[in-house]
N, CA, C and O atoms as a Maestro MAE file, in Angstrom:
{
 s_m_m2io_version
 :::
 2.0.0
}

f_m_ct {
 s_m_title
 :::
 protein
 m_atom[288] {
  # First column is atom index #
  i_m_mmod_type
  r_m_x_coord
  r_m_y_coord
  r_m_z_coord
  i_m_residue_number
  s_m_chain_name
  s_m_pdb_residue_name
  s_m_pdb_atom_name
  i_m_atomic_number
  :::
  1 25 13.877 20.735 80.091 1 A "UNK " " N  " 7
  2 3 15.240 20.914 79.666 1 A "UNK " " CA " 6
  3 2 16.202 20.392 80.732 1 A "UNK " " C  " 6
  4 15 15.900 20.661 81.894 1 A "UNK " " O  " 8
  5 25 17.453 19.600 80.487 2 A "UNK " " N  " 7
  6 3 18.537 19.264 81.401 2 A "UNK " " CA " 6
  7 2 18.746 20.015 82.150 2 A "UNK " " C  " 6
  8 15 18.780 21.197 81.808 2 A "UNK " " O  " 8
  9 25 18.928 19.708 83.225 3 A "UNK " " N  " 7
  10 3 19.898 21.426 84.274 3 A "UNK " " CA " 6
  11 2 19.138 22.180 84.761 3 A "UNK " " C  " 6
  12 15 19.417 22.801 85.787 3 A "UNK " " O  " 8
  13 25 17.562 22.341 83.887 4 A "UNK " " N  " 7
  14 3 17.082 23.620 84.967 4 A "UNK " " CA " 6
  15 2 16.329 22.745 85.462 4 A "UNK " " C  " 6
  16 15 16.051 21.668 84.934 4 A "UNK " " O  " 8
  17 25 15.848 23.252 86.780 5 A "UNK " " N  " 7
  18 3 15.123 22.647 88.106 5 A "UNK " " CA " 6
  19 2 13.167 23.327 87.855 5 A "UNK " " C  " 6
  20 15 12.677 24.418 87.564 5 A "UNK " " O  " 8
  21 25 12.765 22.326 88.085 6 A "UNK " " N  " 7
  22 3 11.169 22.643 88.278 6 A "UNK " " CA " 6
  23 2 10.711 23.896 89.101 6 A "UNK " " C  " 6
  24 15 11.549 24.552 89.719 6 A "UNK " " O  " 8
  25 25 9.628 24.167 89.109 7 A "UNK " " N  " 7
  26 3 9.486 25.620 89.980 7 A "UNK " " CA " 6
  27 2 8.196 25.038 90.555 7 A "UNK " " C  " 6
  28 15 7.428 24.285 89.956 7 A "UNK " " O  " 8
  29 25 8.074 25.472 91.741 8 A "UNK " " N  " 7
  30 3 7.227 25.358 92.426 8 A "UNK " " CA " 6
  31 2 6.767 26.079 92.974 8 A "UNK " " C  " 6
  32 15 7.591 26.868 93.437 8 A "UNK " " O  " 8
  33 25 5.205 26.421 93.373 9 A "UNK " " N  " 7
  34 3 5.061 27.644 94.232 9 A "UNK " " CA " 6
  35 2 4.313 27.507 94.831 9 A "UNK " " C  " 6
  36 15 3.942 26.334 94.793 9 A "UNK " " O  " 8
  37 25 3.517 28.367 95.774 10 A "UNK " " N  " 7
  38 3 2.426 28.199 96.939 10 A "UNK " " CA " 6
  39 2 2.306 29.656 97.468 10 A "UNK " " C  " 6
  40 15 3.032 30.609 97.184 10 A "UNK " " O  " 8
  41 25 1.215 29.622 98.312 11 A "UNK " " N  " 7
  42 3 0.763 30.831 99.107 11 A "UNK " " CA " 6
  43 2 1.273 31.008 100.839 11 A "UNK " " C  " 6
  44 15 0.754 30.108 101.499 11 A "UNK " " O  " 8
  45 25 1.753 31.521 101.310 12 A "UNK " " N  " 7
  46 3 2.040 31.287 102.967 12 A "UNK " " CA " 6
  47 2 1.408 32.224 103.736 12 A "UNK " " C  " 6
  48 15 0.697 33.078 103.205 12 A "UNK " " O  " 8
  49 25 1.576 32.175 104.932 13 A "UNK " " N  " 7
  50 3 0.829 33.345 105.510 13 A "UNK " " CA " 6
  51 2 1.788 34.515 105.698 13 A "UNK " " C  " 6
  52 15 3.017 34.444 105.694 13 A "UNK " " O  " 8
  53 25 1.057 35.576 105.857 14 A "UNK " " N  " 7
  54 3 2.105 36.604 106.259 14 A "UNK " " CA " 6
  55 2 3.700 36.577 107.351 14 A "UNK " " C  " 6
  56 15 4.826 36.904 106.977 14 A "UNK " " O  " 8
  57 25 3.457 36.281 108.177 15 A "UNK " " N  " 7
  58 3 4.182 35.649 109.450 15 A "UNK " " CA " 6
  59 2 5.087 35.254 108.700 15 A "UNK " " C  " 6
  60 15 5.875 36.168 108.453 15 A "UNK " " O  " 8
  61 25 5.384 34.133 108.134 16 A "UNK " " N  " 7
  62 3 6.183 32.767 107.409 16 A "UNK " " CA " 6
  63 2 7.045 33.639 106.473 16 A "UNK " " C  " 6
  64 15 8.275 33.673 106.511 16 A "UNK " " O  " 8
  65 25 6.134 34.457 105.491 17 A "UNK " " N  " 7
  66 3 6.708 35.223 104.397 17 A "UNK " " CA " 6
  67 2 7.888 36.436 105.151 17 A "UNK " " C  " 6
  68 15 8.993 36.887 104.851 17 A "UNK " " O  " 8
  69 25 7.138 36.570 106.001 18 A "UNK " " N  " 7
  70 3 7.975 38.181 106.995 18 A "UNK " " CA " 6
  71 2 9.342 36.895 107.721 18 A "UNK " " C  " 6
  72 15 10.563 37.026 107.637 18 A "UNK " " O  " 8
  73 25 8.877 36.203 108.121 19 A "UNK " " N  " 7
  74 3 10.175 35.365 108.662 19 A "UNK " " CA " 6
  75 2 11.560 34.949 107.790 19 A "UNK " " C  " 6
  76 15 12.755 35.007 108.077 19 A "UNK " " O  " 8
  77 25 10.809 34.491 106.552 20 A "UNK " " N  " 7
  78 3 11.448 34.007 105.536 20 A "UNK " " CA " 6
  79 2 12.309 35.414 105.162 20 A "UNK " " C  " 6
  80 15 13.526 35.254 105.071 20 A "UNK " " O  " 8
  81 25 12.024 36.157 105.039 21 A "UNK " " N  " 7
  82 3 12.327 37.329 104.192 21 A "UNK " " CA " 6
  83 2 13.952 37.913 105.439 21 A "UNK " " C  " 6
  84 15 15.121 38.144 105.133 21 A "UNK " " O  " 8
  85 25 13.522 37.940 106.262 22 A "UNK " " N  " 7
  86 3 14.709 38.338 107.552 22 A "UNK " " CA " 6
  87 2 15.221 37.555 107.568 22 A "UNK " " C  " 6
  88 15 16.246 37.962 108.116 22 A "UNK " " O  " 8
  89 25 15.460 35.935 107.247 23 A "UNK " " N  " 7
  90 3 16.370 35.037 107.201 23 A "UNK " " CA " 6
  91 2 17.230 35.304 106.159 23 A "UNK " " C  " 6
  92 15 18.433 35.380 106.407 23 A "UNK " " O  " 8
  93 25 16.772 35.481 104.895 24 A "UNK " " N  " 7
  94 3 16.855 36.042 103.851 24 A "UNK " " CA " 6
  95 2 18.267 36.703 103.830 24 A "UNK " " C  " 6
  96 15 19.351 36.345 103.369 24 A "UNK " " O  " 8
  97 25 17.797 37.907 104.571 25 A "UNK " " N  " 7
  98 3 18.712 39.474 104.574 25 A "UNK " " CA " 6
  99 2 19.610 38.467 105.621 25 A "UNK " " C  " 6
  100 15 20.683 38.246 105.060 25 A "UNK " " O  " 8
  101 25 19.570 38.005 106.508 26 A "UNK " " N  " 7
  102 3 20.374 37.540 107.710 26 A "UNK " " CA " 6
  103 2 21.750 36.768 107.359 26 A "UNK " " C  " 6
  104 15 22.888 36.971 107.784 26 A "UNK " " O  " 8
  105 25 21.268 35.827 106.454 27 A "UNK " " N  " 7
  106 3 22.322 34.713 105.976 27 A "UNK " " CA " 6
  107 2 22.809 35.209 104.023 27 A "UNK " " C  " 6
  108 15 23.821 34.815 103.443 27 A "UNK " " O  " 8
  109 25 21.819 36.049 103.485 28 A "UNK " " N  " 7
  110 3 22.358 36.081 102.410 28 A "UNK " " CA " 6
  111 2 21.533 35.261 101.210 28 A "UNK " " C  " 6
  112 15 21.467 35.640 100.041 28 A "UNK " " O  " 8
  113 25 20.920 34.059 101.756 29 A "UNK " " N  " 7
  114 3 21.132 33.195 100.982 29 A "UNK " " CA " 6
  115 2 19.244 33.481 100.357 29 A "UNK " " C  " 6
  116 15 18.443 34.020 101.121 29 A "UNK " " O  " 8
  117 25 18.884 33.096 99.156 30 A "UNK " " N  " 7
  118 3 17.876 33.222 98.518 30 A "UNK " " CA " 6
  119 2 16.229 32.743 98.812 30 A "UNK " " C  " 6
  120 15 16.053 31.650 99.351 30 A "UNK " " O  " 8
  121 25 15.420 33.321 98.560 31 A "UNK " " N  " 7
  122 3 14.003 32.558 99.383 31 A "UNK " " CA " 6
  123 2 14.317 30.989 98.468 31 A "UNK " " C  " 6
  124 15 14.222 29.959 99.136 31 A "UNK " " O  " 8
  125 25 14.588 30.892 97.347 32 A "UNK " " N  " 7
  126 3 14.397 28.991 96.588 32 A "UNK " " CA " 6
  127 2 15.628 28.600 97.599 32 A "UNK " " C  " 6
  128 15 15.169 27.800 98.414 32 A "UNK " " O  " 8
  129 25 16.970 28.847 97.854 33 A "UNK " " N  " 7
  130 3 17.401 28.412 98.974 33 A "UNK " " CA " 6
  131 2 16.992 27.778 100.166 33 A "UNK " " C  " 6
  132 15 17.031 26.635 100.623 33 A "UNK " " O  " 8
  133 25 16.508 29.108 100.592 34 A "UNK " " N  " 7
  134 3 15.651 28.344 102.009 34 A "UNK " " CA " 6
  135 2 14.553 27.586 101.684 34 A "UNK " " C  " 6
  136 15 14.153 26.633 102.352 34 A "UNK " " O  " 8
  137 25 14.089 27.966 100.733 35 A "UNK " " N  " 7
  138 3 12.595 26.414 100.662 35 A "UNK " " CA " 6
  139 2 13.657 25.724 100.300 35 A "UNK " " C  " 6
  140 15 14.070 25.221 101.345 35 A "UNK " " O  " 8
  141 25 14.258 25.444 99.534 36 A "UNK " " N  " 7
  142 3 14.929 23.568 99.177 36 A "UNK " " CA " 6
  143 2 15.185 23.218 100.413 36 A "UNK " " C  " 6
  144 15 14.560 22.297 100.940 36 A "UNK " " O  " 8
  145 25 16.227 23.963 101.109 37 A "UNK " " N  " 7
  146 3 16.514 23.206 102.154 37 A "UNK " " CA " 6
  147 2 15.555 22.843 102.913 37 A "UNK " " C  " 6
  148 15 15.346 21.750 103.439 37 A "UNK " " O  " 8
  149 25 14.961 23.826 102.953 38 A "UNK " " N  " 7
  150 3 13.297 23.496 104.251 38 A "UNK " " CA " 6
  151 2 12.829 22.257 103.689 38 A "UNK " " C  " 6
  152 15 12.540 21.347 104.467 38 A "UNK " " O  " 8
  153 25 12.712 22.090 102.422 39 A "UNK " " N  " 7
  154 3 11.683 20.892 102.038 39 A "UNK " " CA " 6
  155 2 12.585 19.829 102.603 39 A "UNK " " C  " 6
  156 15 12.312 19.175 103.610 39 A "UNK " " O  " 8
  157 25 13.922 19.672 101.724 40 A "UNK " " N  " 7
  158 3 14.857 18.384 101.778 40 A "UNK " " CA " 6
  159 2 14.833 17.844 103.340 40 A "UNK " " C  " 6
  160 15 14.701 16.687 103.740 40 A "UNK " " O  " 8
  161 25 14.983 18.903 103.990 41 A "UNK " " N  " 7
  162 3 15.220 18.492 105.262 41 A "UNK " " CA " 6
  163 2 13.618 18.254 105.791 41 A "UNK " " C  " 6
  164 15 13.721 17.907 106.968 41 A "UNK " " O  " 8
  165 25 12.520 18.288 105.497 42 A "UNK " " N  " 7
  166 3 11.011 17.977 105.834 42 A "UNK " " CA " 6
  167 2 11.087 16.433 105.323 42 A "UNK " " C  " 6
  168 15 10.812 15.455 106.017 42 A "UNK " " O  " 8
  169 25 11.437 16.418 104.219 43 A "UNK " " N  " 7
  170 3 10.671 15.080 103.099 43 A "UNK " " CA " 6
  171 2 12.264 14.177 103.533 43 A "UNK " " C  " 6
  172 15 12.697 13.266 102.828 43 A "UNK " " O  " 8
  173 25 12.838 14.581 104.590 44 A "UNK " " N  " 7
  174 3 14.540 13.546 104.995 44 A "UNK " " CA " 6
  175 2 15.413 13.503 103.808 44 A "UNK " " C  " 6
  176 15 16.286 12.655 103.995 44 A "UNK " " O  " 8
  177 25 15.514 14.024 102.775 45 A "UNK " " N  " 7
  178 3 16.568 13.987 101.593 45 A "UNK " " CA " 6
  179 2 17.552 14.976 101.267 45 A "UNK " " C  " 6
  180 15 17.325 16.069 100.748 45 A "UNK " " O  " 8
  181 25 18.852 14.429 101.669 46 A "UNK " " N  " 7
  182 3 20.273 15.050 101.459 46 A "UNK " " CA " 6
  183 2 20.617 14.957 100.193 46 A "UNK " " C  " 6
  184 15 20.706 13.976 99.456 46 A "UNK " " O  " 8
  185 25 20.885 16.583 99.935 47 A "UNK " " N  " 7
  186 3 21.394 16.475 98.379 47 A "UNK " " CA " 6
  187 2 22.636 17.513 98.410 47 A "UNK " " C  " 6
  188 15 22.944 18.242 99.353 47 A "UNK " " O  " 8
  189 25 23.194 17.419 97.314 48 A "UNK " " N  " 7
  190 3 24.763 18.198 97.207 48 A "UNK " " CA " 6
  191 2 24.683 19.473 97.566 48 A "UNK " " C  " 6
  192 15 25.520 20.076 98.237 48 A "UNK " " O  " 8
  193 25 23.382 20.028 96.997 49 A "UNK " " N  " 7
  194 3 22.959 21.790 97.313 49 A "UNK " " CA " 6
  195 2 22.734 21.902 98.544 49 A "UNK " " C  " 6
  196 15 23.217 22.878 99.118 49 A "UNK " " O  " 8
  197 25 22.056 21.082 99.185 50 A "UNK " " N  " 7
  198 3 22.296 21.237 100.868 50 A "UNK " " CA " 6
  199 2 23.526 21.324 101.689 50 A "UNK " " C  " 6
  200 15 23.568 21.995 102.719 50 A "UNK " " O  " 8
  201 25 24.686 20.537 101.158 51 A "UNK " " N  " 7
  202 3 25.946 20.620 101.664 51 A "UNK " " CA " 6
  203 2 26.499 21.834 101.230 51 A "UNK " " C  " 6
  204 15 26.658 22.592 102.186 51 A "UNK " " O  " 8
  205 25 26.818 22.262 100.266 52 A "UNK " " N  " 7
  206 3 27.199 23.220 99.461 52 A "UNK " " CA " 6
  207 2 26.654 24.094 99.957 52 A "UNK " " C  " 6
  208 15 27.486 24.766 100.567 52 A "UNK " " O  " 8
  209 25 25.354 24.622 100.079 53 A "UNK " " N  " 7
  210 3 24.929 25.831 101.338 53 A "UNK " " CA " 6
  211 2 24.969 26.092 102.366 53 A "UNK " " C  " 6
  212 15 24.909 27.219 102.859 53 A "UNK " " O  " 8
  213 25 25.112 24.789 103.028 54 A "UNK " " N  " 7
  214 3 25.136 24.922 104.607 54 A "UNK " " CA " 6
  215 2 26.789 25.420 104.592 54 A "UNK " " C  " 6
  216 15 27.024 26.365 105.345 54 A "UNK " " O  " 8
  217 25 27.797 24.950 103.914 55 A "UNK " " N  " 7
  218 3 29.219 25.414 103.858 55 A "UNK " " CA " 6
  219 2 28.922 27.420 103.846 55 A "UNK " " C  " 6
  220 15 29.137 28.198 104.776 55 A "UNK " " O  " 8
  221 25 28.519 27.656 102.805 56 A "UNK " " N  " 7
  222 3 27.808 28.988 102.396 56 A "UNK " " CA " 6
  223 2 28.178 29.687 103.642 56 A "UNK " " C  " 6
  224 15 29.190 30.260 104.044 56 A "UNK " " O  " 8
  225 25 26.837 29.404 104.179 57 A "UNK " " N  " 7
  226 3 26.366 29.783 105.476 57 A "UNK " " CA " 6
  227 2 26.989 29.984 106.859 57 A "UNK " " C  " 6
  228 15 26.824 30.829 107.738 57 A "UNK " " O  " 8
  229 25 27.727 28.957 106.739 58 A "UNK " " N  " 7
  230 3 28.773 28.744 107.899 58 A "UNK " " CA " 6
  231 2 30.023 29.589 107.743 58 A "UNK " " C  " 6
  232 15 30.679 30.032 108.686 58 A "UNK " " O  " 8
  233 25 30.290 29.771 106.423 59 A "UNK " " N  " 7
  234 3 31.331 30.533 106.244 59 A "UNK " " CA " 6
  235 2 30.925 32.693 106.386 59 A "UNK " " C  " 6
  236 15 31.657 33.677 106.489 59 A "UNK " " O  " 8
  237 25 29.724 32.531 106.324 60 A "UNK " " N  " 7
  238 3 29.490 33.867 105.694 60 A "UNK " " CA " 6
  239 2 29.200 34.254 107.261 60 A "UNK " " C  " 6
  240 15 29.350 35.422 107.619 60 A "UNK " " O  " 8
  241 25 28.737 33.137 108.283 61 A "UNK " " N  " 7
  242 3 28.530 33.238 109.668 61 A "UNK " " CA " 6
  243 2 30.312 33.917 110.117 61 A "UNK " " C  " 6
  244 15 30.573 35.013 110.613 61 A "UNK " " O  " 8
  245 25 31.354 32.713 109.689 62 A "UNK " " N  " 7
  246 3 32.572 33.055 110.221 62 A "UNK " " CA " 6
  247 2 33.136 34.325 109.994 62 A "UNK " " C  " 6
  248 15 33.981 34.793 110.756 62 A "UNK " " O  " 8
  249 25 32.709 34.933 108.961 63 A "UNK " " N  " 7
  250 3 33.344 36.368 108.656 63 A "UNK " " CA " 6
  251 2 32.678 37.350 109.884 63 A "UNK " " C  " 6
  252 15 33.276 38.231 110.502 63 A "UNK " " O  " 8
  253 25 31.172 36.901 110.059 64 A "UNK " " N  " 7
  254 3 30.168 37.576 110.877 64 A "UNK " " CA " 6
  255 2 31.051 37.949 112.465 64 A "UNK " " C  " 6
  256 15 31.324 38.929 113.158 64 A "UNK " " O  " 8
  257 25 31.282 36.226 112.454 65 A "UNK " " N  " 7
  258 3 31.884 36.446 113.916 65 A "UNK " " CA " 6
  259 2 33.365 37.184 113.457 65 A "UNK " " C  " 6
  260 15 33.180 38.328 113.872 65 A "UNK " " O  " 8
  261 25 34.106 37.178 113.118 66 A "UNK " " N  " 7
  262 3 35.753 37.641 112.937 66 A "UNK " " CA " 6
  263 2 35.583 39.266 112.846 66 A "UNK " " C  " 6
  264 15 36.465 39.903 113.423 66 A "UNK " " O  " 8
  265 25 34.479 40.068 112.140 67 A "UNK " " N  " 7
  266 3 34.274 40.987 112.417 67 A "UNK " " CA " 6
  267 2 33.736 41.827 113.570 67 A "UNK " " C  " 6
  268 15 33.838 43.054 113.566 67 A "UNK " " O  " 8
  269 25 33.024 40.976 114.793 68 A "UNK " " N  " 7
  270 3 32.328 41.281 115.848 68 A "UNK " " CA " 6
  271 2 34.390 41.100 117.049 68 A "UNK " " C  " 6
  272 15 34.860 41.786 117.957 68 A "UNK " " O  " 8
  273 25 34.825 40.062 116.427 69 A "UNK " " N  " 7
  274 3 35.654 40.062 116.969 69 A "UNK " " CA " 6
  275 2 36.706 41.197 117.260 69 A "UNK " " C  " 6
  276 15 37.440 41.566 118.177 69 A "UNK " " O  " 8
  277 25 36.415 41.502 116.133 70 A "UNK " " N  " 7
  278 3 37.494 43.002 116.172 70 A "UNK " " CA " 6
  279 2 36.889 44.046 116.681 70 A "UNK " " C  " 6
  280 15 37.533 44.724 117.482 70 A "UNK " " O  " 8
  281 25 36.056 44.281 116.478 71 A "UNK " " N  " 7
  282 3 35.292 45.049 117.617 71 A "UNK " " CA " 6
  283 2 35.594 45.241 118.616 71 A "UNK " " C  " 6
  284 15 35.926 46.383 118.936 71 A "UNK " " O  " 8
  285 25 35.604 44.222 119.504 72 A "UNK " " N  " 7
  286 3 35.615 44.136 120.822 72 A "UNK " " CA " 6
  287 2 37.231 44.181 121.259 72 A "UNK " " C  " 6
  288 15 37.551 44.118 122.446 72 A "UNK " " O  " 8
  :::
 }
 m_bond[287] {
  # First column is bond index #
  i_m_from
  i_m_to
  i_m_order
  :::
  1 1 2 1
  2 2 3 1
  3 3 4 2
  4 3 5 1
  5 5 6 1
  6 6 7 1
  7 7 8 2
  8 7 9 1
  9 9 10 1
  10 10 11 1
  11 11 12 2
  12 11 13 1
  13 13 14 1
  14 14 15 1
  15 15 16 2
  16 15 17 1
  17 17 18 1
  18 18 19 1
  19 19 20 2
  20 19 21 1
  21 21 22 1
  22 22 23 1
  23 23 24 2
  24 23 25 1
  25 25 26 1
  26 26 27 1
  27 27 28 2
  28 27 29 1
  29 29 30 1
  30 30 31 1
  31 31 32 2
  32 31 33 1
  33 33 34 1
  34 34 35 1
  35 35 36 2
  36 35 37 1
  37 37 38 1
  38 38 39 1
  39 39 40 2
  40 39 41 1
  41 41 42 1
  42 42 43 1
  43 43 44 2
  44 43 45 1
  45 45 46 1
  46 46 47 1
  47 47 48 2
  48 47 49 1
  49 49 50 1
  50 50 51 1
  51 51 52 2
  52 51 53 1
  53 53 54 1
  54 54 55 1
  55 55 56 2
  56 55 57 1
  57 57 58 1
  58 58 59 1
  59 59 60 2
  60 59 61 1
  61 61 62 1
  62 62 63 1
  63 63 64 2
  64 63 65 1
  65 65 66 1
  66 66 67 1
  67 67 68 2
  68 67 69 1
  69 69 70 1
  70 70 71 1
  71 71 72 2
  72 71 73 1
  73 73 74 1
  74 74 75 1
  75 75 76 2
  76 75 77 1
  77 77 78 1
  78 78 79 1
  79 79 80 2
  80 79 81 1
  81 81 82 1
  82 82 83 1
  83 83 84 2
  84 83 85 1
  85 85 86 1
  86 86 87 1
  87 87 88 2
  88 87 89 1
  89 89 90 1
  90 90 91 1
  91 91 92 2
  92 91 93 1
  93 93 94 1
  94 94 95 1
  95 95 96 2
  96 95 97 1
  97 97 98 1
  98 98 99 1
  99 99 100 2
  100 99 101 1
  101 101 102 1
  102 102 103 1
  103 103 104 2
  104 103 105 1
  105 105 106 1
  106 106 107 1
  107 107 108 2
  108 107 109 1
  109 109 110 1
  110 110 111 1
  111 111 112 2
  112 111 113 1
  113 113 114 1
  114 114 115 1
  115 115 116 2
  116 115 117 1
  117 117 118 1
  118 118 119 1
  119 119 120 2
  120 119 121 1
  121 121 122 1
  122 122 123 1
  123 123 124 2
  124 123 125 1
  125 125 126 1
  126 126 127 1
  127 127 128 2
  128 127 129 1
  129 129 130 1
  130 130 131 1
  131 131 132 2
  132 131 133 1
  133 133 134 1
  134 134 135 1
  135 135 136 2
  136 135 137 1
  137 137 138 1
  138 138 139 1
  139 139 140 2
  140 139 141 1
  141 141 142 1
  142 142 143 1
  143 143 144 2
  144 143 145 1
  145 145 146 1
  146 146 147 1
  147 147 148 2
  148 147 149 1
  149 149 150 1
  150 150 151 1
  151 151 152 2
  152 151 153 1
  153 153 154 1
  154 154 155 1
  155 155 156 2
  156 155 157 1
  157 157 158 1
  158 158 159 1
  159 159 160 2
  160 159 161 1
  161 161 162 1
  162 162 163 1
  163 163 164 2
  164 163 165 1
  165 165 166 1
  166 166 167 1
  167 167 168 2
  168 167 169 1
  169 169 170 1
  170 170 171 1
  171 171 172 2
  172 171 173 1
  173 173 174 1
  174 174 175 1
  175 175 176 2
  176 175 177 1
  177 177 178 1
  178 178 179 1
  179 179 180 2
  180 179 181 1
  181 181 182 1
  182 182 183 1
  183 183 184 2
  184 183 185 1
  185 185 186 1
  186 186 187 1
  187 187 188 2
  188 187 189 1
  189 189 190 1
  190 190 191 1
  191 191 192 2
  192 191 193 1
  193 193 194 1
  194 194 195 1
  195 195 196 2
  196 195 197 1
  197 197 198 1
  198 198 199 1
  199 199 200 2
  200 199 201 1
  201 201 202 1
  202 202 203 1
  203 203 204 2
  204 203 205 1
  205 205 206 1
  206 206 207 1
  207 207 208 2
  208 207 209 1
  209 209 210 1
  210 210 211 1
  211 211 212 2
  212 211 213 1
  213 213 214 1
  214 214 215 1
  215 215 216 2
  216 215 217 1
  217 217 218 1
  218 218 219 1
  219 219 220 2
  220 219 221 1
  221 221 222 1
  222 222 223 1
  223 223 224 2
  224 223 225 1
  225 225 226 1
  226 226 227 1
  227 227 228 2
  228 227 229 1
  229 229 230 1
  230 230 231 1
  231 231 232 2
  232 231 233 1
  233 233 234 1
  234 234 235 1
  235 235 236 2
  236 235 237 1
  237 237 238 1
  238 238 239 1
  239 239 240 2
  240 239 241 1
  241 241 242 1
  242 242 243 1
  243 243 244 2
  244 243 245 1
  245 245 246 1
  246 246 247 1
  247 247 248 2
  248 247 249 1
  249 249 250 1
  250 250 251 1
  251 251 252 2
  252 251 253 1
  253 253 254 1
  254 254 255 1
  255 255 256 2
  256 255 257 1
  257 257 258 1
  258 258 259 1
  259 259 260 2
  260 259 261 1
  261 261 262 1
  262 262 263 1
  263 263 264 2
  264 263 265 1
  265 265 266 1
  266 266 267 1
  267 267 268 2
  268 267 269 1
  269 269 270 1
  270 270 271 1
  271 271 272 2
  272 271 273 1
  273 273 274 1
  274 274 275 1
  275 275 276 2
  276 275 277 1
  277 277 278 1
  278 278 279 1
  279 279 280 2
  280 279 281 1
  281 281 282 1
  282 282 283 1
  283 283 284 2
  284 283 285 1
  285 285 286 1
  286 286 287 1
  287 287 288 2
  :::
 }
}
């Protein structure tokens, strides 16, 4: 069907899965998140969802810091 994306899957080791999972909670952003990007950026291919997340990320970082800021 148009629009929806293939699925892919695999087995990892524990370690990888426990890593993945705290990145996860850390940034927000979804385990198919972090594999696309992981792959795109393995196999060298920039795509719009990579830009578009890394923005995500950076922004959800800036609130991170603006709140540590007040803190202090």
């Amino acid at each position: 069907m148009k629009g929806e994306l293939p699925v892919v899957g695999g087995r990892v080791p524990h370690l990888i899965f426990d890593k993945l999972q705290t990145l996860c909670q850390e940034t927000g952003q979804s385990q198919s998140d972090v594999l696309r990007e992981a792959l795109a950026a393995y196999l060298n291919v920039n795509t719009p969802e990579s830009a578009h997340s890394l923005d995500k990320r950076v922004a959800a970082l800036e609130r991170k810091v603006n709140k540590l800021v007040q803190l202090v």
